[in-house]
C-alpha positions in Angstrom: 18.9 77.0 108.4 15.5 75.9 109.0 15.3 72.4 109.7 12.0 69.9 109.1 11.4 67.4 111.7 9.4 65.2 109.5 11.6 64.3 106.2 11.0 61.7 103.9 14.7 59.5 104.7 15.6 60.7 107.8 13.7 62.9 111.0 13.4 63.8 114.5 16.1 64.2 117.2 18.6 62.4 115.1 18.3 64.5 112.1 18.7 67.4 113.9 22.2 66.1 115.6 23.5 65.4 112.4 22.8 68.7 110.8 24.0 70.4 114.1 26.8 68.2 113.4 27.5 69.0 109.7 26.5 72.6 109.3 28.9 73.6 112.6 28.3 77.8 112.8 25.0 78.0 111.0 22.0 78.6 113.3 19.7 76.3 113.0 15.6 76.2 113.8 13.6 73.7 113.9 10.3 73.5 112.7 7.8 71.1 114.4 4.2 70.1 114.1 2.0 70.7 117.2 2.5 67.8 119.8 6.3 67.6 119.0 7.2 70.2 121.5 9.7 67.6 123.7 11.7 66.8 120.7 11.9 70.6 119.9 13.7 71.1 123.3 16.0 68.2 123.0 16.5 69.9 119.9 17.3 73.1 120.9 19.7 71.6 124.2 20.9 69.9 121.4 22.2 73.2 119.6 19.7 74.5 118.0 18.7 78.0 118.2 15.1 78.1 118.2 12.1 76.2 117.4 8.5 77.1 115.5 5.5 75.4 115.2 4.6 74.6 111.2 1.1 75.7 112.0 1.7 79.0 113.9 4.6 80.4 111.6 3.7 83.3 109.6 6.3 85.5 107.7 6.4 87.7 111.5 7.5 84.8 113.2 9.7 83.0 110.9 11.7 86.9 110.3 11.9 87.0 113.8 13.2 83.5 114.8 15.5 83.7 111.7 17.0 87.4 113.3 16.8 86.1 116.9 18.8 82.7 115.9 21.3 84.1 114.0 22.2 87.1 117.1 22.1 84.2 119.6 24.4 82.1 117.3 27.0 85.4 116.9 26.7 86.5 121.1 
């Protein structure tokens, strides 16, 4: 799952505990505007796989967080 920081009715840490929360077994990653790096790690301590920055993901990146996540979240 990739998971927006920045959503119109709900964002930041607390989003991303509920979805955690909710959506038990699917990796999650979070995507994050530059800046937002400390909520990305309370995010990932929080249970979330991995984290990208809107403005640096590119297909590479996003196909390689998405496999990355998803062998973390099966090890």
């Amino acid at each position: 799952m990739l998971l927006d920081l920045v959503l119109p009715d709900s964002g930041g840490l607390h989003t991303c505990i509920k979805v955690l929360q909710f959506a038990r077994g699917c990796p999650v990653i979070v995507l994050t505007a530059i800046g937002d790096e400390n909520i990305a790690c309370d995010a990932m301590r929080a249970g979330a796989q991995d984290y990208l920055f809107k403005s640096e993901a590119d297909a590479r990146s996003l196909r390689r967080a998405i496999r990355y996540a998803v062998e973390r979240k099966n090890a």
